[in-house]
C-alpha beads as a LAMMPS data file, in Angstrom:
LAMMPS data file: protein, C-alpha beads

85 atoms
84 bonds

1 atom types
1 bond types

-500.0 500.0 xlo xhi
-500.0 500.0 ylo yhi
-500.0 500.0 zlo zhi

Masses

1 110.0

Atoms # bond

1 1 1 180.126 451.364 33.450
2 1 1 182.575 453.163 35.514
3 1 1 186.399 453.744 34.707
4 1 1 187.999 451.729 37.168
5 1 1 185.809 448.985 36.325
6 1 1 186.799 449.681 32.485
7 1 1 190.259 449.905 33.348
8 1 1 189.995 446.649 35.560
9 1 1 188.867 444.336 32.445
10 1 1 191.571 445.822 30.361
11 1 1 194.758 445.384 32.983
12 1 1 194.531 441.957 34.542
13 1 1 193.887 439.545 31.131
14 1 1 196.928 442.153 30.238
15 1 1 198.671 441.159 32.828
16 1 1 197.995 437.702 32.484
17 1 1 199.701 437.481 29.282
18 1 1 202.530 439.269 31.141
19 1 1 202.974 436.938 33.370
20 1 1 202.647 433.602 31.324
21 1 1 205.383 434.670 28.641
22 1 1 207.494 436.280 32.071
23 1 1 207.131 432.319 33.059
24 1 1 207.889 430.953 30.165
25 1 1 211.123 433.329 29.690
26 1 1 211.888 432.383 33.148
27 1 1 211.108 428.418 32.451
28 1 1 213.871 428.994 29.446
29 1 1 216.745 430.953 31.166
30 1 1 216.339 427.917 33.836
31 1 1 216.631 424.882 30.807
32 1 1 219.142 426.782 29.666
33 1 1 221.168 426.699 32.601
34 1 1 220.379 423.031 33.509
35 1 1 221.709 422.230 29.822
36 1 1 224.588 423.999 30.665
37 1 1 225.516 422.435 33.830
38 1 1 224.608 418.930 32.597
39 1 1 227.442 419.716 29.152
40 1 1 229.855 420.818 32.000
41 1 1 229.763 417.638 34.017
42 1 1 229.606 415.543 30.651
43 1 1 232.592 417.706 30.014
44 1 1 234.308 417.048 33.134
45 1 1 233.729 413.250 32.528
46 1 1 235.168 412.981 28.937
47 1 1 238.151 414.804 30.316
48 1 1 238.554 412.032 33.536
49 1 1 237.642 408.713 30.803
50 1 1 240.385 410.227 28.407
51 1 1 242.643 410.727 31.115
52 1 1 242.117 407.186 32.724
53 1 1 242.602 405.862 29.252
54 1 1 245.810 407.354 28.469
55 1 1 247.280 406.244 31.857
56 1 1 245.684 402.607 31.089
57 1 1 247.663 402.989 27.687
58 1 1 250.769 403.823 29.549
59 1 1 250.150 400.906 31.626
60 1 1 249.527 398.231 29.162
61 1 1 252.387 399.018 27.108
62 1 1 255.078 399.071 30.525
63 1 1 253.192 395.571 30.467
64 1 1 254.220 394.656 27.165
65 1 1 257.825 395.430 27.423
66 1 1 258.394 393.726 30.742
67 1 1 255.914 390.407 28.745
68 1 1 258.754 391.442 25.526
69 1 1 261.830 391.309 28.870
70 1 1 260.633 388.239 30.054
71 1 1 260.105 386.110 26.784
72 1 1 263.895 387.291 25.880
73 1 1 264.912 385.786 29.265
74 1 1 263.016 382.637 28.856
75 1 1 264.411 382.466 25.484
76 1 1 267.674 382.774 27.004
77 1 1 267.606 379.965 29.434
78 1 1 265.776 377.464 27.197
79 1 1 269.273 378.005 25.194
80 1 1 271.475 377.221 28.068
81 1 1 269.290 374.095 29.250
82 1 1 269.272 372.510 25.681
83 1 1 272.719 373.138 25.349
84 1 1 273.164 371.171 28.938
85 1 1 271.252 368.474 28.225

Bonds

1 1 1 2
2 1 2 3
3 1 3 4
4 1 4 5
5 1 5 6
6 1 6 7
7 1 7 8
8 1 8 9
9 1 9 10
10 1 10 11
11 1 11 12
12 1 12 13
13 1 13 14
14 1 14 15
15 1 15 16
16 1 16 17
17 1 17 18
18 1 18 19
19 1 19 20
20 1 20 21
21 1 21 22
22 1 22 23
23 1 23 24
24 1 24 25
25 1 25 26
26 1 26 27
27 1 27 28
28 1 28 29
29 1 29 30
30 1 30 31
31 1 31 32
32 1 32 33
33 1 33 34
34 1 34 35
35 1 35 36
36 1 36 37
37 1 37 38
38 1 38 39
39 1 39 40
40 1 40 41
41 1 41 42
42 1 42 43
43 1 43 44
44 1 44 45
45 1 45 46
46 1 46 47
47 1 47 48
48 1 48 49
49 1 49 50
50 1 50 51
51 1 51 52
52 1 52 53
53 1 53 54
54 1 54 55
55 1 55 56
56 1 56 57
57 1 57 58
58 1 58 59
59 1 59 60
60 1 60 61
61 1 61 62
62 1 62 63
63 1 63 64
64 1 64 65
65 1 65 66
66 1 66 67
67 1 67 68
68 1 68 69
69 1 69 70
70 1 70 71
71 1 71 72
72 1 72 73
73 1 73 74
74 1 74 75
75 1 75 76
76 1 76 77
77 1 77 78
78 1 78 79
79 1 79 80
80 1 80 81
81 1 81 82
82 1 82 83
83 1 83 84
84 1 84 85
């Protein structure tokens, strides 16, 4: 059997195993960064729902105090149409 030959069987199953955990390394960095992209736009959502529901917060309660306004008012003007009639 001659060296190269020799050296031949040796280097490419070798290499082969080089190359299938290099893949799978490489297959891992890449999940990794999908993961993190995916937590970054889940992220970015939680920030907009929070933000949308503090401004709906805001919104209901200017809601209630104009519903509070107008049942004073209506309150008000029962009063003067009882005492009327």
């Amino acid at each position: 059997m001659s060296a190269n030959l020799f050296l031949t069987t040796l280097c490419l199953p070798l290499a082969t195993i080089l190359i299938v955990f290099g893949m799978r390394y490489w297959s891992v960095v890449q999940q990794a960064k999908a993961r993190l992209a995916s937590d970054e736009a889940y992220r970015k959502t939680a920030e907009t729902a929070a933000a949308a529901e503090a401004q709906t917060a805001a919104s209901l309660a200017a809601i209630q105090a104009s519903l509070a306004e107008i049942g004073v008012r209506l309150g008000a003007v029962e009063k003067v149409l009882k005492d009327v009639g």
